[in-house]
N, CA, C and O of each residue as an XYZ file, in Angstrom:
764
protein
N     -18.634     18.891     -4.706
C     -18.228     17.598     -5.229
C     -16.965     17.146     -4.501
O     -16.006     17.913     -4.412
N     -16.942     16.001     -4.015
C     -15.665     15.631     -3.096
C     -15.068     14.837     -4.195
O     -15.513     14.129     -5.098
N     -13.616     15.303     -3.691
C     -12.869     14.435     -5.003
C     -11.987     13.041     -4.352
O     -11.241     13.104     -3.374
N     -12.265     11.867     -5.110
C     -12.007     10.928     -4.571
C     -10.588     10.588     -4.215
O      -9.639     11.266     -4.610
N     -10.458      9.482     -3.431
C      -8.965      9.176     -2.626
C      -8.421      8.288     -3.819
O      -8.860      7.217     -4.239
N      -7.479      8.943     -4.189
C      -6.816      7.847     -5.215
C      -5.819      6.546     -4.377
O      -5.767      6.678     -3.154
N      -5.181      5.537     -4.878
C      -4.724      4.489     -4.554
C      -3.414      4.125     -5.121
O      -3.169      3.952     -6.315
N      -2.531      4.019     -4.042
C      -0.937      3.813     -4.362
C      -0.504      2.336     -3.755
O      -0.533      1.797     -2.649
N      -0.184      2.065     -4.783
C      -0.012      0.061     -4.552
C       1.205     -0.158     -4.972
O       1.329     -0.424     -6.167
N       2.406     -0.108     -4.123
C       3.657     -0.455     -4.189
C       4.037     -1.525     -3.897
O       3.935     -1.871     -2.720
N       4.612     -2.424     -4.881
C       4.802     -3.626     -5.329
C       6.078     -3.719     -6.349
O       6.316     -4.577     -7.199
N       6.912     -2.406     -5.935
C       8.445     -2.907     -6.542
C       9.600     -3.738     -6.063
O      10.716     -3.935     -6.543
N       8.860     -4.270     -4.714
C      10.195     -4.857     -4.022
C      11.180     -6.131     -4.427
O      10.526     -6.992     -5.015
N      12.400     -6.434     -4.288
C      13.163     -7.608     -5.268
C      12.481     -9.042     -4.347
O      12.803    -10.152     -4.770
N      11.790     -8.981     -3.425
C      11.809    -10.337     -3.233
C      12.707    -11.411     -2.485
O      12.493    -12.623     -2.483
N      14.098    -10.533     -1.636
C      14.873    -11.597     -1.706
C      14.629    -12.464     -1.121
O      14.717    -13.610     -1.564
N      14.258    -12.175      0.024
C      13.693    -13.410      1.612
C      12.565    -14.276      1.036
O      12.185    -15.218      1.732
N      11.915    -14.041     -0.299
C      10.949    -14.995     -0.583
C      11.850    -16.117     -1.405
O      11.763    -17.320     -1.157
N      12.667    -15.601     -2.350
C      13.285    -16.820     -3.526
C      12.882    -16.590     -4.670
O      13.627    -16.917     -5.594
N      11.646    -15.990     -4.960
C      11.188    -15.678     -6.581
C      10.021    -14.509     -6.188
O       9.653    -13.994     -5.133
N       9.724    -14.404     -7.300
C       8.755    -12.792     -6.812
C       7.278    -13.229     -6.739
O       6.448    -13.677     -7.530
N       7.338    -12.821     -5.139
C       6.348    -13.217     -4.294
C       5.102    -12.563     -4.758
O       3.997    -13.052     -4.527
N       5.256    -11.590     -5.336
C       3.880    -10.780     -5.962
C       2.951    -11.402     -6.521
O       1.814    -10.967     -6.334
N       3.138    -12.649     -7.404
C       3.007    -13.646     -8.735
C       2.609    -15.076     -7.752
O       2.073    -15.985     -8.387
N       2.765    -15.240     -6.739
C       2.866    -16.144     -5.251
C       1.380    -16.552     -5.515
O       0.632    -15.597     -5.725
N       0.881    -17.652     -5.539
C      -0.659    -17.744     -5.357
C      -1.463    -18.177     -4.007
O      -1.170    -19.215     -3.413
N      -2.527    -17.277     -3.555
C      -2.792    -16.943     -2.827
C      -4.548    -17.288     -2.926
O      -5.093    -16.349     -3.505
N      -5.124    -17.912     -2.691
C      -7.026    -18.197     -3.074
C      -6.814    -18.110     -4.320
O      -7.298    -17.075     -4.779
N      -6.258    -18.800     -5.131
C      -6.068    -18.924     -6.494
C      -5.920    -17.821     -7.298
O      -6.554    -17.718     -8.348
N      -5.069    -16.900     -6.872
C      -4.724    -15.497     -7.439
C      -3.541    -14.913     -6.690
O      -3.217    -15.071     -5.513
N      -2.923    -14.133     -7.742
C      -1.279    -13.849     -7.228
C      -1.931    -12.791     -6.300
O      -3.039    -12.256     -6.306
N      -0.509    -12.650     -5.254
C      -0.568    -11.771     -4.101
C      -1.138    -10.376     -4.696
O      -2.261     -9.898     -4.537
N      -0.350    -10.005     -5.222
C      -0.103     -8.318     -6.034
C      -2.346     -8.167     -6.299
O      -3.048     -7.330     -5.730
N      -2.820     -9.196     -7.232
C      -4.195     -8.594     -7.071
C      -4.962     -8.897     -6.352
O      -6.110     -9.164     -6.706
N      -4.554     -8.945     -5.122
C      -5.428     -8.923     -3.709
C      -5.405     -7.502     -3.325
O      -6.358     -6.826     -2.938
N      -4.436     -7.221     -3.453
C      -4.259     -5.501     -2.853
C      -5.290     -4.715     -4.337
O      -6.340     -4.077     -4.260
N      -4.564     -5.050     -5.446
C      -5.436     -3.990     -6.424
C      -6.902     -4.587     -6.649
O      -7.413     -4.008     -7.608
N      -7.691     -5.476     -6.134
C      -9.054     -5.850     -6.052
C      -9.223     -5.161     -4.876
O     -10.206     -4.431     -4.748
N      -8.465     -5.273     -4.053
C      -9.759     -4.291     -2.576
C      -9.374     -2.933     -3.101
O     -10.360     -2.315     -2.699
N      -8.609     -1.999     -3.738
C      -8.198     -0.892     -3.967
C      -9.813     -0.522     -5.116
O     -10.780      0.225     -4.962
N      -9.412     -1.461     -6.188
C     -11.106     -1.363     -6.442
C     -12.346     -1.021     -6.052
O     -13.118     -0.093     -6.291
N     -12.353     -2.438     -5.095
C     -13.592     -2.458     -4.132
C     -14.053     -1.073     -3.402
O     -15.171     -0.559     -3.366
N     -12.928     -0.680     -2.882
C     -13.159      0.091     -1.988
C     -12.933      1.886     -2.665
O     -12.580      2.893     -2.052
N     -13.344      1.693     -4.281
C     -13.348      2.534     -4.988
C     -12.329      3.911     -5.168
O     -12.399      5.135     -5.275
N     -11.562      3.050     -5.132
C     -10.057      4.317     -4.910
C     -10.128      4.659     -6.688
O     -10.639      3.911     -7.522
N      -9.493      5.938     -6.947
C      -9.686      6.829     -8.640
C      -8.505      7.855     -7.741
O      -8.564      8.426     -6.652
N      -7.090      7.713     -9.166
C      -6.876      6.924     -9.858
C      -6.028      5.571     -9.164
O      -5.593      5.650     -8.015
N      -5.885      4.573     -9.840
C      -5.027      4.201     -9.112
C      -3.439      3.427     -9.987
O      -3.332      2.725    -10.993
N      -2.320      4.042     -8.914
C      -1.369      3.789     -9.549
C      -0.478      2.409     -9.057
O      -0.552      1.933     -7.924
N       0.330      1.905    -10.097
C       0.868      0.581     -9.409
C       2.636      0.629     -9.940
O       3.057      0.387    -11.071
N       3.403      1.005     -8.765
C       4.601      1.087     -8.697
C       5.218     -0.557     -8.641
O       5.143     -1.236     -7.616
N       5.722     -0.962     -9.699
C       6.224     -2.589    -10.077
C       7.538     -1.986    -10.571
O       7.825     -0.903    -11.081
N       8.550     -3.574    -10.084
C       9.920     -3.394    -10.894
C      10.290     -4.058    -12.207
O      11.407     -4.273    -12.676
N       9.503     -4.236    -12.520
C       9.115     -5.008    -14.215
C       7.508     -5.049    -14.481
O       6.647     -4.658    -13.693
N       7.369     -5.430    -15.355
C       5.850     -6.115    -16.026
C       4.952     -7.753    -15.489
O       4.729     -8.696    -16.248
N       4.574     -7.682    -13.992
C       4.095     -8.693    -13.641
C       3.418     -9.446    -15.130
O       3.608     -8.660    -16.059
N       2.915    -10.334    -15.464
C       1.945    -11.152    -16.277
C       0.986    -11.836    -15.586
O       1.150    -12.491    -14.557
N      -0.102    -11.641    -16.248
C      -1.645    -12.593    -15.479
C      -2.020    -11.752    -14.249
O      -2.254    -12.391    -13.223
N      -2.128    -10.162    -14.189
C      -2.820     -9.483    -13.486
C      -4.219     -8.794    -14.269
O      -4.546     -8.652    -15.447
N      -4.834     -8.459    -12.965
C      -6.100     -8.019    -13.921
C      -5.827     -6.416    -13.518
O      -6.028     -6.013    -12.373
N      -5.435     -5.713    -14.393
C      -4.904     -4.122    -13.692
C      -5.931     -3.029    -13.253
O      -5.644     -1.958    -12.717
N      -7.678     -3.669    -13.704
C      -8.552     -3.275    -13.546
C      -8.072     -1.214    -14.006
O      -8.489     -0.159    -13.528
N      -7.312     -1.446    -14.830
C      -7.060      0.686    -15.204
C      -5.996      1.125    -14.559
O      -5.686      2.312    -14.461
N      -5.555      0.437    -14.218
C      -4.446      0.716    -13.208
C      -3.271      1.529    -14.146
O      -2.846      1.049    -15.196
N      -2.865      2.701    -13.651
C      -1.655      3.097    -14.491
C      -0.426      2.400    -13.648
O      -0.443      2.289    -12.422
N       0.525      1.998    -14.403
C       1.672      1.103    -13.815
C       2.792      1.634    -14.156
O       3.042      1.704    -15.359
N       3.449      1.983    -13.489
C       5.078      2.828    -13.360
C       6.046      1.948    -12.876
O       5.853      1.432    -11.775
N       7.227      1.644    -13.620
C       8.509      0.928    -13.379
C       9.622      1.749    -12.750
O      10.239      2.586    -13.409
N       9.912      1.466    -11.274
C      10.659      2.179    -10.900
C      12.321      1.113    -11.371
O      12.847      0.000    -11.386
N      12.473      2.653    -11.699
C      14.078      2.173    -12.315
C      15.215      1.576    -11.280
O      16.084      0.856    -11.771
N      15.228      1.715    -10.564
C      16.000      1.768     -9.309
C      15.510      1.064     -8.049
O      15.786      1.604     -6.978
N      14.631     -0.377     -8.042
C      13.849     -1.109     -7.127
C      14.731     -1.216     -5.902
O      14.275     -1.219     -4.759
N      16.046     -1.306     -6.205
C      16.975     -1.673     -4.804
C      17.460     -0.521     -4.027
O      18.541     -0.677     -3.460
N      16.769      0.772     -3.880
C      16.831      1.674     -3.828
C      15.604      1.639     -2.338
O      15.893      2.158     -1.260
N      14.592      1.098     -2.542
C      13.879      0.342     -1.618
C      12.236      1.090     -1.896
O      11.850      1.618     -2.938
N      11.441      0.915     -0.546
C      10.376      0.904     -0.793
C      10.060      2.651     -0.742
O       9.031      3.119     -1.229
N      11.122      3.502     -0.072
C      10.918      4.723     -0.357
C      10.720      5.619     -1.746
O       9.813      6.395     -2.046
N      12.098      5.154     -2.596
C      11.556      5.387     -4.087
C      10.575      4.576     -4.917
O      10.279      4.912     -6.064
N      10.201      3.769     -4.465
C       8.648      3.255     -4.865
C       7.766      4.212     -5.022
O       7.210      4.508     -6.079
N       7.527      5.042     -3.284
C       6.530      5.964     -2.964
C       6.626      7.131     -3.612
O       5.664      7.538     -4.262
N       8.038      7.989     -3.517
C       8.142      9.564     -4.090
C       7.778      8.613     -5.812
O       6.583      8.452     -6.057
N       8.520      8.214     -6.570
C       7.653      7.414     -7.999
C       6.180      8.093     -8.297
O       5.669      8.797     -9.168
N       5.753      7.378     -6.889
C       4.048      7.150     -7.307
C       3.189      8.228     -6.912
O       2.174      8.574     -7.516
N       3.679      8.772     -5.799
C       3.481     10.165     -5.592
C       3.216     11.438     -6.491
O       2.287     12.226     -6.669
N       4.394     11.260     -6.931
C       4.711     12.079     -8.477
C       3.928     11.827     -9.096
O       3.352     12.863     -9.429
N       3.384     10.781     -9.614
C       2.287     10.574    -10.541
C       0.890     11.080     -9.998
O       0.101     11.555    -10.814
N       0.566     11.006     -8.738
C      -0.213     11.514     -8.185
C      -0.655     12.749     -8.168
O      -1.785     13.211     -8.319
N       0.454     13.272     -7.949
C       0.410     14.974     -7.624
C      -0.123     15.938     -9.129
O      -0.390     17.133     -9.252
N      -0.118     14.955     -9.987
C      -0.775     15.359    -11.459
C      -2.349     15.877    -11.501
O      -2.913     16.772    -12.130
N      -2.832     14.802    -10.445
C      -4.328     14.780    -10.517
C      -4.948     15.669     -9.539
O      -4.246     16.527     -9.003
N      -6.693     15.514     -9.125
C      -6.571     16.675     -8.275
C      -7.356     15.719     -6.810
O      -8.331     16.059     -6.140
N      -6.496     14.466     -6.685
C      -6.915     13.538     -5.466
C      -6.465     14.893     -3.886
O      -5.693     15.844     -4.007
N      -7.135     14.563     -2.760
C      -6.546     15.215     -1.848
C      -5.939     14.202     -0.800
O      -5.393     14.644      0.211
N      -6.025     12.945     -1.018
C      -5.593     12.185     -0.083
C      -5.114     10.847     -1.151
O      -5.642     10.646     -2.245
N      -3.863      9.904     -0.485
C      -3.707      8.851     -1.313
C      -3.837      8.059     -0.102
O      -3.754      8.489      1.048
N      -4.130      6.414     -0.605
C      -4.343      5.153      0.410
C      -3.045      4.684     -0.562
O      -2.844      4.721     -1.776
N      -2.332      4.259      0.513
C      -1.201      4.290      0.071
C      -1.027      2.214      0.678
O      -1.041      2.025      1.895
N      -0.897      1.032     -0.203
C      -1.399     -0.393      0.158
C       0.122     -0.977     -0.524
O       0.851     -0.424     -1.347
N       0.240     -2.018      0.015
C       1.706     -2.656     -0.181
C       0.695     -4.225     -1.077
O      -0.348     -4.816     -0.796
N       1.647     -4.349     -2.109
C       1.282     -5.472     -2.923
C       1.702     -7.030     -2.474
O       1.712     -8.117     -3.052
N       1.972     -6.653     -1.410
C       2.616     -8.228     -0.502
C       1.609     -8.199      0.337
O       1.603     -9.307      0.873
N       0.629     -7.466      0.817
C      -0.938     -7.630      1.982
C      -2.095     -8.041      1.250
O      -3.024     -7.337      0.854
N      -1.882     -9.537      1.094
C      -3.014     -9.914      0.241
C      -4.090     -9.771      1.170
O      -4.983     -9.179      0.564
N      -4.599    -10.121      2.822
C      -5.903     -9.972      3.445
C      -6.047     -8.537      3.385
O      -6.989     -8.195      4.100
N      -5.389     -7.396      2.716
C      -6.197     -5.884      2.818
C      -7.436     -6.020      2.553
O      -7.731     -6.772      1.625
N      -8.563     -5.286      3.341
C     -10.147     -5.362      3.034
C      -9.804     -4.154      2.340
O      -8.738     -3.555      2.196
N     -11.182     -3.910      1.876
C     -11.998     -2.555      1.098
C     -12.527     -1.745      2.412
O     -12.501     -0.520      2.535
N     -13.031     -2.725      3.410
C     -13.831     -2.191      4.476
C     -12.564     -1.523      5.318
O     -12.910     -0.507      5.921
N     -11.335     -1.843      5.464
C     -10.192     -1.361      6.446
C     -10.070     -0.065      5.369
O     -10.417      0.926      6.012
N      -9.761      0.279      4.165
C      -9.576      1.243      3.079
C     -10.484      2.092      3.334
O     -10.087      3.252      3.448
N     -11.885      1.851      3.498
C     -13.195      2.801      3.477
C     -13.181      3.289      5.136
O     -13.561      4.405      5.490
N     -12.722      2.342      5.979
C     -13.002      3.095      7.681
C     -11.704      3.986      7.993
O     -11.702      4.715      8.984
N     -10.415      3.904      6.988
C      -9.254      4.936      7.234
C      -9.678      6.215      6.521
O      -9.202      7.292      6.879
N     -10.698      6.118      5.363
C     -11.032      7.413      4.719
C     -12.066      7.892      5.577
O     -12.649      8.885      5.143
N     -12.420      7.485      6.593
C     -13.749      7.825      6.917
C     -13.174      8.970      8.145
O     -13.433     10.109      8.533
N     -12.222      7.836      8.456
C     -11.544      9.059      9.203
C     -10.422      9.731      9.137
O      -9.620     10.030     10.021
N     -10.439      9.998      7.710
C      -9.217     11.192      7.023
C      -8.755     12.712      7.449
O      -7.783     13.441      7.247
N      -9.850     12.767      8.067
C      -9.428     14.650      8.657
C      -8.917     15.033      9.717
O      -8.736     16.162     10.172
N      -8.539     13.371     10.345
C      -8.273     13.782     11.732
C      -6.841     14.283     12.000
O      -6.560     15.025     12.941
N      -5.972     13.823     11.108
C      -4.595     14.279     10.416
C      -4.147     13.933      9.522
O      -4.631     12.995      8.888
N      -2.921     14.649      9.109
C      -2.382     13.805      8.057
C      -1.987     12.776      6.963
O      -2.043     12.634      5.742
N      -1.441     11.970      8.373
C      -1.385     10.395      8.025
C      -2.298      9.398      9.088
O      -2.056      9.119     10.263
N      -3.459      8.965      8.199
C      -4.515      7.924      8.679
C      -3.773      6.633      9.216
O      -3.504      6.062      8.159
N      -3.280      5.832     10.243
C      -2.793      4.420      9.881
C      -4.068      3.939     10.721
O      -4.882      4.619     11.345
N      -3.965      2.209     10.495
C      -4.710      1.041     10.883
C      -4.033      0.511     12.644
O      -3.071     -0.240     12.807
N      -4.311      0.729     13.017
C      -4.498     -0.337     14.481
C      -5.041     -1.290     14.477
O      -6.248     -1.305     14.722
N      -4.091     -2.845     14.096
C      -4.980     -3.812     14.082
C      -5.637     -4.363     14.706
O      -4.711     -4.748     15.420
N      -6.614     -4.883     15.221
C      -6.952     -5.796     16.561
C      -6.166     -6.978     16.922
O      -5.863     -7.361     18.052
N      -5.795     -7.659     15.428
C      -4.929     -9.059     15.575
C      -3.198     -8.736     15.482
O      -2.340     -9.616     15.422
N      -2.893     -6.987     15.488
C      -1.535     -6.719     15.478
C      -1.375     -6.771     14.385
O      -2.343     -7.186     13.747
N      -0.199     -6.419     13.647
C       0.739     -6.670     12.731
C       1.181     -5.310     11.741
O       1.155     -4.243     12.355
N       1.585     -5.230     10.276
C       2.083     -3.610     10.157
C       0.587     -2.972     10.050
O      -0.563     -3.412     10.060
N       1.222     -1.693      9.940
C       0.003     -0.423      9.657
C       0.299     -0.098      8.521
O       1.021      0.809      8.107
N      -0.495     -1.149      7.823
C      -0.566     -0.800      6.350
C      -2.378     -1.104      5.992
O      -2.996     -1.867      6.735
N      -3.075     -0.428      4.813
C      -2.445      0.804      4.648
C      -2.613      2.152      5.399
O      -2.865      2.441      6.568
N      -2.367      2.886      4.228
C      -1.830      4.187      5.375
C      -2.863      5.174      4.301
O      -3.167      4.697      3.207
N      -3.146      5.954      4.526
C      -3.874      7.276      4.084
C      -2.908      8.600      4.297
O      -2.422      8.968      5.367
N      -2.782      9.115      3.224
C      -1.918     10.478      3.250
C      -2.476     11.494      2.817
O      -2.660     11.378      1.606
N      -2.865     12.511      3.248
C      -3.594     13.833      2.888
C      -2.544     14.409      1.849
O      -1.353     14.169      2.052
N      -2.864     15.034      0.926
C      -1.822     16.048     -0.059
C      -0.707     16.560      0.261
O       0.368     16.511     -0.337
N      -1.080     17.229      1.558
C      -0.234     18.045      1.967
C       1.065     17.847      2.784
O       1.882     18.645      3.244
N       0.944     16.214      2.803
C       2.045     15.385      3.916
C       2.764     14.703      2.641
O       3.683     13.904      2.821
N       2.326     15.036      1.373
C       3.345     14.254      0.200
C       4.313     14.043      0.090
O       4.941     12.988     -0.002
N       4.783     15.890      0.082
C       5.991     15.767      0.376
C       7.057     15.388      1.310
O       8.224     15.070      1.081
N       6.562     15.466      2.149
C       7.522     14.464      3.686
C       7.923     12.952      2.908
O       8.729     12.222      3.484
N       7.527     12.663      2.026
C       7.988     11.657      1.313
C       9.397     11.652      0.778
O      10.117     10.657      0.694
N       9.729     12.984      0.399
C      11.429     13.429     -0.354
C      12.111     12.963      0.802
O      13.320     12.954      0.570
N      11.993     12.791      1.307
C      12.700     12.993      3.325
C      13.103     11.622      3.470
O      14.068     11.340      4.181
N      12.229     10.457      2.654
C      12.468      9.222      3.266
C      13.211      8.342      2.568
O      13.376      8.659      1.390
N      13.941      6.875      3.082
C      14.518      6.734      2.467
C      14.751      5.215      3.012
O      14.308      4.814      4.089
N      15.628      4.322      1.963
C      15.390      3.191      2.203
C      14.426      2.272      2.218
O      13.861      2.508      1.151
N      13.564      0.922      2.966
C      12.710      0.374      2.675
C      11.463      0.455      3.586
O      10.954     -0.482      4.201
N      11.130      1.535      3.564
C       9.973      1.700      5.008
C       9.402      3.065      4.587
O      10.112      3.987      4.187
N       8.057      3.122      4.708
C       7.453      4.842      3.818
C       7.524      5.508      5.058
O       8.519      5.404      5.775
N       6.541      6.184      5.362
C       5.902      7.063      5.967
C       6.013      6.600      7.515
O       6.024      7.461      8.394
N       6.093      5.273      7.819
C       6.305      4.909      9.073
C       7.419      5.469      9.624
O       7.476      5.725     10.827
N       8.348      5.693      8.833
C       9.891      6.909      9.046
C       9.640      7.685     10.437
O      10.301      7.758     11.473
N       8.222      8.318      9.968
C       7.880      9.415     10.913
C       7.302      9.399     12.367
O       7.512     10.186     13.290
N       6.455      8.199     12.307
C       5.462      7.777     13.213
C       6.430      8.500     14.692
O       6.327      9.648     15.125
N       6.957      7.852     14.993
C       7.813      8.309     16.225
C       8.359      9.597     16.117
O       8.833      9.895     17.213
N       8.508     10.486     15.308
C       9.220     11.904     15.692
C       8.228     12.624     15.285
O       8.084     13.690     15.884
N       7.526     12.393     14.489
C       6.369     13.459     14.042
C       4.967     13.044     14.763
O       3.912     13.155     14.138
N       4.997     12.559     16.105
C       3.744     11.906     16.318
C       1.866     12.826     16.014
O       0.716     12.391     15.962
N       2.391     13.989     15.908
C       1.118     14.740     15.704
C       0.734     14.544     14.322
O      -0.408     14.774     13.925
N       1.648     14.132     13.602
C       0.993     14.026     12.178
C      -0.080     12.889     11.688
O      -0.800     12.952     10.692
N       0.034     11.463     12.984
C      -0.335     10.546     12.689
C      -1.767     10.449     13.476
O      -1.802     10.798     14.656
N      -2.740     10.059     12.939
C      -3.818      9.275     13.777
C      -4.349      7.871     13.572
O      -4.784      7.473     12.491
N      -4.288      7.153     14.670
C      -4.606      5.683     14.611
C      -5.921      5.002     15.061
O      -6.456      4.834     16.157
N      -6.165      4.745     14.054
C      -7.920      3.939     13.754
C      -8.295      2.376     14.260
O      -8.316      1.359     13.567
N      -8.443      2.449     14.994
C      -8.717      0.898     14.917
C      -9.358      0.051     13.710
O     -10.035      0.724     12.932
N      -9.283     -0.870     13.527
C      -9.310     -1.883     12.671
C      -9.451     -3.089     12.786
O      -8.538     -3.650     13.392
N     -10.698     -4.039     12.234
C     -10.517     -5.245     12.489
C      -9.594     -6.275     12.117
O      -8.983     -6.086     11.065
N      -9.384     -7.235     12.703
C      -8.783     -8.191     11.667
C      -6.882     -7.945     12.107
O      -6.296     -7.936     13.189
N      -6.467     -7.797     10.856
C      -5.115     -8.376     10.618
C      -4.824     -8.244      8.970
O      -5.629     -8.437      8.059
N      -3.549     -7.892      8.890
C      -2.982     -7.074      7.684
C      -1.589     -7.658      7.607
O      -0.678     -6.861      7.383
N      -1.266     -9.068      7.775
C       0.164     -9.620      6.926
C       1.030     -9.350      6.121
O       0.804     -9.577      4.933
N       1.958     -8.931      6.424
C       2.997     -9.005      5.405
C       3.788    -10.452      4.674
O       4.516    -11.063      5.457
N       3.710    -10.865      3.625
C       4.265    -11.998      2.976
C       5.443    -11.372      2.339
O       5.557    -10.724      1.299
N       6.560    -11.860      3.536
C       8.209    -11.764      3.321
C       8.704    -12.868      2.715
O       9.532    -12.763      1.811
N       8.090    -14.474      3.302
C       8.724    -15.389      3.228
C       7.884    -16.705      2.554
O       6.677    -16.500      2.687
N       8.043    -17.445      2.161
C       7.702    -18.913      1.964
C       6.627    -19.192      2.681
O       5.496    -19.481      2.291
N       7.190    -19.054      4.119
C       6.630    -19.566      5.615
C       5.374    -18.443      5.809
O       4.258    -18.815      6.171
N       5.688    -17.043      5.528
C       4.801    -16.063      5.611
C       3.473    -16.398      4.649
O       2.356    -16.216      5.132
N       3.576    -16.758      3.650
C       2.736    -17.200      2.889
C       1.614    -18.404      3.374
O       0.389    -18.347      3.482
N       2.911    -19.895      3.698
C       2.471    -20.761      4.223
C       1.297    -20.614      5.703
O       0.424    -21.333      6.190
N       1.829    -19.400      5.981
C       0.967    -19.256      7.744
C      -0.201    -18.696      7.148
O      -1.280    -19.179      7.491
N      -0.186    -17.890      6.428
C      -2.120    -17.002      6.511
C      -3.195    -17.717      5.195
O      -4.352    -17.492      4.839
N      -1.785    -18.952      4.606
C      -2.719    -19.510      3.679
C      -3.777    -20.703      4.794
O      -4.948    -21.024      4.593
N      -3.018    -21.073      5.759
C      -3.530    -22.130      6.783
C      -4.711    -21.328      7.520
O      -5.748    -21.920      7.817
N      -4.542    -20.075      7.785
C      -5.268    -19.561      8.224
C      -6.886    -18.704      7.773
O      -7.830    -18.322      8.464
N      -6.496    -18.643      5.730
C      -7.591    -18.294      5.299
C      -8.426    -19.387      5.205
O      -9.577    -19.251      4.792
């Protein structure tokens, strides 16, 4: 019995470069934040956890267990060890680890990084259209390299000094980050 990839959707960040919390931002007539936890769905991630710095309203959490990190300005690293922790409860062997500001994340980019999970550690995306390598796939055993990190950036920490840990997948498409107003404004013109 293979035990499934659970799903880490970090979405504690303050928002400042947007002006109000961009999570809640509407996006195809739905806030940013459940674009990421609908393809996390889709693409059948168990369990899945959602690291927020308060109680969004008008999400659909589809089961989602939701953890308030106490300390959001602390950055996107204690987001991760947070959700991690909650993780490490269950008996997932890998987390897809998705940022709640990438509303175009597919299910299909989620399902072709698990597909190729064994090749190391940490799975990332190679986009075709560029942009971050999110998300990311983490085997169990690279969890902890998480205590290590710090500030507002996960696992990418490593990419450059640990290069054997990482393998990079190609991927179609394009994976946005919505920092800004304007960030929003560009991939809404474009969906």
């Amino acid at each position: 019995m293979t035990v499934p990839a659970a799903g880490l959707v970090l979405a504690a960040g303050l928002s400042t470069r947007f002006g109000s919390d961009k999570l809640m931002a509407p996006f195809r007539r739905r806030p940013l934040l459940q674009h990421a936890l609908d393809a996390a769905m889709a693409a059948r991630l168990q369990p899945v956890v959602v690291v927020v710095a308060g109680e969004p309203a008008g999400i659909d959490w589809h089961g989602a267990q939701r953890l308030v990190n106490p300390q959001p300005e602390r950055g996107l690293a204690s987001s991760l060890r947070l959700g991690l922790a909650a993780l490490a409860a269950g008996p997932a062997e890998r987390a897809v680890i998705l940022l709640g500001d990438q509303p175009l994340v597919s299910a299909a980019a989620i399902r072709a990084l698990l597909a190729a999970a064994g090749r190391a550690p940490i799975v990332v995306p190679r986009y075709a259209a560029g942009g971050p390598r999110n998300p990311v796939v983490v085997g169990r055993a690279a969890w902890p390299l998480a205590d290590h990190l710090t500030g507002d950036a996960g696992y990418s920490q490593l990419f450059a000094d640990r290069p054997e840990l990482v393998a990079l997948i190609d991927v179609a498409g394009a994976n946005p980050d919505v920092d800004t107003p304007a960030d929003l404004a560009r991939i809404s013109r474009g969906a």
